[in-house]
C-alpha positions in Angstrom: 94.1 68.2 132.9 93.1 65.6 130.0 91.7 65.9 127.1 87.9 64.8 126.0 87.2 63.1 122.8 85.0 66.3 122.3 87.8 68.5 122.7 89.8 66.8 120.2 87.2 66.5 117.5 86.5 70.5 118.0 90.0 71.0 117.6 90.1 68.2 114.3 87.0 70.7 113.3 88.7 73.2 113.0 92.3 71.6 111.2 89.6 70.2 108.9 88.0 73.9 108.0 90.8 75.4 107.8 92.2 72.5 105.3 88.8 72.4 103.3 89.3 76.3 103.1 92.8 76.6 101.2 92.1 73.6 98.7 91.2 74.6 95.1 89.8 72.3 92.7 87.0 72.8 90.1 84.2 69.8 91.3 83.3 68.7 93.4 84.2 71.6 96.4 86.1 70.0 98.7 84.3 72.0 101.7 81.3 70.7 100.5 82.8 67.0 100.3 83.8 67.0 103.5 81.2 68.1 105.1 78.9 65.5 103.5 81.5 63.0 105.2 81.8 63.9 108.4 78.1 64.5 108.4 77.8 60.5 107.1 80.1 59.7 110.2 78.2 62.1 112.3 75.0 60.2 111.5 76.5 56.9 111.9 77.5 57.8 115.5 74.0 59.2 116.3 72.6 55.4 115.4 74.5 52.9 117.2 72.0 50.4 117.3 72.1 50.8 113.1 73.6 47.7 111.6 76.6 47.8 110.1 79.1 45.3 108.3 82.7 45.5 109.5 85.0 47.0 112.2 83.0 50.0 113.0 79.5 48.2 114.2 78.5 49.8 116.9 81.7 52.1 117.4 81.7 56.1 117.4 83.7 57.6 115.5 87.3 58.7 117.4 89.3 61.5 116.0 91.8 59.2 114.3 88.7 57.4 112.4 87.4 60.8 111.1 91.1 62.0 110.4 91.4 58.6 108.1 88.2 59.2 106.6 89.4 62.9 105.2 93.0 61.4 104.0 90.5 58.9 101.8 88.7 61.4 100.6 91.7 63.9 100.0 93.6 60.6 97.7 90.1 60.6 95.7 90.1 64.5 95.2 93.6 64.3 93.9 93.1 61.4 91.5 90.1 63.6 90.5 91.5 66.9 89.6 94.1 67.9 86.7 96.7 68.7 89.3 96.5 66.0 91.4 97.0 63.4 88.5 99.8 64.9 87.8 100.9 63.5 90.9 99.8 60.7 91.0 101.7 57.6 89.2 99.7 54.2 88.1 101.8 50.9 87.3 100.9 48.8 84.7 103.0 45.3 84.9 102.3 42.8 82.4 104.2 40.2 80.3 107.5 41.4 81.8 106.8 45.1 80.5 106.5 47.7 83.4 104.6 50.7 82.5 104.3 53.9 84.6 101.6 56.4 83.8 102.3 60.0 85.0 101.9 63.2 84.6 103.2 64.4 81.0 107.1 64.5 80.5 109.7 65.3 77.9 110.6 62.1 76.1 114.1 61.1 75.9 116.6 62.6 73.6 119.5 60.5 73.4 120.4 57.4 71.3 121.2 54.6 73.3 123.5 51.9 72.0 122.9 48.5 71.9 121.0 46.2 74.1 123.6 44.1 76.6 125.5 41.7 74.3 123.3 42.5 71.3 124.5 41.1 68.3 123.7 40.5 65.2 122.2 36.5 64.4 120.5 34.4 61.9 116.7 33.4 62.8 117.8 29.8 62.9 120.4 30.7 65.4 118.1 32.9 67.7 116.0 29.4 67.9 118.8 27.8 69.1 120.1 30.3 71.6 117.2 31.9 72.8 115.8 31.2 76.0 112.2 30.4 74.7 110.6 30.0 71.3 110.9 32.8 68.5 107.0 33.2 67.6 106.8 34.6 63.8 104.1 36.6 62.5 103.1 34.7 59.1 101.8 38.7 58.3 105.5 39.8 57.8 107.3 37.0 56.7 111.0 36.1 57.4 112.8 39.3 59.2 115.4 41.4 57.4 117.2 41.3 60.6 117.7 39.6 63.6 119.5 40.5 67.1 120.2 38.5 70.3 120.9 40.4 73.8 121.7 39.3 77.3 122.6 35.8 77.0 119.3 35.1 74.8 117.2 36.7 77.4 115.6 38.8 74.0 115.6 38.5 70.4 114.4 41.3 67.7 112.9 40.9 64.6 113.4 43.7 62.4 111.2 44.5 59.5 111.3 48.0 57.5 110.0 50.4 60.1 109.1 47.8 62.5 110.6 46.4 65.4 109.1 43.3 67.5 111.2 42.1 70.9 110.5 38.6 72.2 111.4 37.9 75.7 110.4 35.5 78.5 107.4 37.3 79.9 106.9 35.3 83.0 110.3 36.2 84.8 110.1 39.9 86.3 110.3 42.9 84.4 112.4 43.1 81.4 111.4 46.3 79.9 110.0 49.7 81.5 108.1 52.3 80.0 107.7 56.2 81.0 104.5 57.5 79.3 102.2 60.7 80.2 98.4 60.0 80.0 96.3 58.4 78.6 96.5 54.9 80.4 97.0 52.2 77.9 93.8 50.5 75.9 93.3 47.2 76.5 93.2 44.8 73.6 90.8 42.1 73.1 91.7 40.9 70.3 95.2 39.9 71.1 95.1 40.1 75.2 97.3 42.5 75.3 97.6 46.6 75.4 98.0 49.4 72.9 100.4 52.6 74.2 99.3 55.1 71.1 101.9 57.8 72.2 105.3 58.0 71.9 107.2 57.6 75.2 110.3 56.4 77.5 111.7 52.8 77.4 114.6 51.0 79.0 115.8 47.6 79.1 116.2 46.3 82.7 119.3 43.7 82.4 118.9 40.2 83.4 119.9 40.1 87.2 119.3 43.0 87.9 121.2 46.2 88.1 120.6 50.1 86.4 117.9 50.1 83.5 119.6 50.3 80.4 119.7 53.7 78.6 116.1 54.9 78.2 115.1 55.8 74.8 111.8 57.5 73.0 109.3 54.5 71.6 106.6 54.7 69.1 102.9 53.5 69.8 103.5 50.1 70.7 101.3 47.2 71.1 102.5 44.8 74.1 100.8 41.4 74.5 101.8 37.5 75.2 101.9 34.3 73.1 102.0 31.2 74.8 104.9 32.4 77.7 106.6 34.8 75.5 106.3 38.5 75.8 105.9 40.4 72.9 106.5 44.5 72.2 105.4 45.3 68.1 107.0 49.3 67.7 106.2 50.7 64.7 102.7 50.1 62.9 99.4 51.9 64.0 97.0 49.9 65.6 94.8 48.6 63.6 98.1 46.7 61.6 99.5 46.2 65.1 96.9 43.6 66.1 96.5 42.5 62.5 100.4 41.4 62.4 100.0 40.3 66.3 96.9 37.8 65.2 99.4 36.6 63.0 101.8 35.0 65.2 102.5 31.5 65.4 
């Protein structure tokens, strides 16, 4: 004996109920959610002749349709409730910087050593090495020190207390970050985004291969001059984006 369409949407009913039933979540109740939906499906179905944009002009609803429908609304209940952010990861790429917003973590403990090749250069001979061009910030004057890693893939600038990497931003991701909420601010001033907490970072190695050991970073402001990507560690942010307008 087959099985009607009606059958099968009494019996998705009833999964439905029973799933509406056993969630917990403070607003809106997820019952009452889904029975606003269906009832919006419902309604479409009763109007055939109604128009509608798209694929579902003039279609009923099937069982698969309305089962879709609920696993929308169930991803938009979860991004909506304390426990189901915590879930939930959002990925922030952007200057060759990766960032990935989760639920709150413990931040790295260890002390990493040195980049890939890191060593020790004057600024004249990052300029000559380095795989794009060292951008200055006239706010901070001449470094106190200066490193190049990975075959000149990044340099550092080193001030007392503050730390700026300069790296191609254009080819893939040279940096990823680990941070708990909240997401990032956007940065007008600069075109760029402020991370105010402290969080994870590793250094992804030029072709490839295991992120380098992660360590804890400071509020950092990440943003991009000309093709270069830039990572300030170290000031707050107002002098962040007072010493990042100050590149040249």
């Amino acid at each position: 004996m087959s099985i009607s369409d009606d059958d099968e949407r009494e019996a998705l009913d009833a999964r439905l109920r029973a799933l509406g039933a056993g969630l917990t979540v403070p607003a809106p109740p997820p019952a009452d959610v889904a029975r606003a939906v269906r009832a919006r499906l419902e309604g479409e179905r009763a109007r055939p002749d109604r128009r509608v944009h798209g694929w579902w002009a003039g279609r009923r609803p099937t069982p698969r349709a309305l089962a879709a429908s609920v696993a929308v609304l169930m991803a938009v209940l979860l991004g909506a409730t304390p426990q189901g952010r915590a879930a939930v990861v959002s990925v922030l790429r952007f200057a060759g910087v990766e960032i990935r917003v989760a639920g709150p973590g413990p931040l790295p403990t260890g002390v990493p050593g040195p980049l890939p090749g890191e060593r020790r250069v004057t600024l004249e001979e990052a300029r000559r090495t380095a795989r794009f061009p060292i951008a200055v910030p006239t706010a901070l004057g001449d470094p106190a020190d200066v490193r190049l890693a990975d075959g000149g893939r990044v340099v550092t600038l080193l001030w007392p207390g503050v730390r700026l990497d300069e790296f191609d931003g254009t080819l893939g991701v040279v940096w990823r970050k680990e941070l708990g909420e909240p997401f990032p601010e956007q940065v007008a001033a600069v075109g760029g985004w402020w991370i105010q907490q402290p969080h994870g970072v590793s250094y992804v190695p030029y072709g490839g291969g295991a992120p380098h050991e992660e360590r804890a970073a400071g509020p950092t402001l990440i943003w991009q001059h000309n093709l270069v990507g830039l990572r300030l560690e170290g000031p707050d942010r107002d002098e962040a984006v007072r010493i990042a307008s100050s590149v040249r």
